[in-house]
C-alpha positions in Angstrom: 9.8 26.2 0.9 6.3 26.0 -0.5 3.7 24.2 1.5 0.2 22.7 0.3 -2.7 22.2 2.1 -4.0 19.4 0.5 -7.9 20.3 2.1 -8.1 22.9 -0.2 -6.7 21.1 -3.3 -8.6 18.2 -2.8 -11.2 18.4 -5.1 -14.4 16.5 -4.3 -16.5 15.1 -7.0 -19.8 15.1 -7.1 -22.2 12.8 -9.0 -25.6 14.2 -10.2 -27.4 11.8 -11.7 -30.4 14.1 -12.8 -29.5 13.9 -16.7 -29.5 10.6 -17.8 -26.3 11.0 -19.9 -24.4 12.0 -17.2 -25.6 9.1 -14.9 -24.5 7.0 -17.5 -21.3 8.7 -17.6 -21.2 8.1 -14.0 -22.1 4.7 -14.1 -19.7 3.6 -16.6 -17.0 5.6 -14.6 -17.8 3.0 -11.6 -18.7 0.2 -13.7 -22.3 -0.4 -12.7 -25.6 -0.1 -14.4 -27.3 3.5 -13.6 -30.1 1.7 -11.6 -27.5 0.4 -9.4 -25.6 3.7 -9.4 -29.2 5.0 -8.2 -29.8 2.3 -5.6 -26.3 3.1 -4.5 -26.8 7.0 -3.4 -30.0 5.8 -2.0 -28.6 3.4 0.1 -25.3 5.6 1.6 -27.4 8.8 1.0 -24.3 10.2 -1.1 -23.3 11.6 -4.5 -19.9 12.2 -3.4 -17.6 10.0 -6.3 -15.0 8.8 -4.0 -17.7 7.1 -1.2 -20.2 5.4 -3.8 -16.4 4.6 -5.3 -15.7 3.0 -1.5 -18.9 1.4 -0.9 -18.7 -0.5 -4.6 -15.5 -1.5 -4.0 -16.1 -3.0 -0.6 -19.4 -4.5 -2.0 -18.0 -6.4 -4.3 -15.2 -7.4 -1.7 -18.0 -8.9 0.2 -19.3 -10.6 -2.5 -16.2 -11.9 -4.0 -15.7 -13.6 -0.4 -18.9 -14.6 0.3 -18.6 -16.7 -3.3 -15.3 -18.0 -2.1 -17.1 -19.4 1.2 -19.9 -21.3 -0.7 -17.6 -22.7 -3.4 -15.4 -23.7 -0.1 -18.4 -25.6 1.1 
């Protein structure tokens, strides 16, 4: 029986957002603009794909609630 260890097959991607084509690469990839892919690492001081992935995600969570509550009102 063949067993994985799925620490070493996880492969984390990193985001470097240096060349401009790549940030916009990146940016399309989480579908924001680059200066909000910028503002983004600044703000959870991370380039790792999967967290600024997270943080989006639950951002827009947040927002899509917070809309719901006003609408509500």
């Amino acid at each position: 029986m063949e067993t994985q260890n799925t620490s070493t097959n996880t492969r984390k991607e990193v985001i470097d957002i240096s060349d401009e084509q790549d940030r916009n690469y990146w940016a399309a990839r989480l579908g924001v603009s680059s200066e909000k892919l910028k503002s983004t690492i600044r703000a959870i001081h991370s380039m790792e794909f999967s967290k600024l992935n997270d943080f989006l995600r639950m951002e827009k969570i947040k927002s899509a609630s917070t809309y719901q509550r006003f609408a509500n009102s």
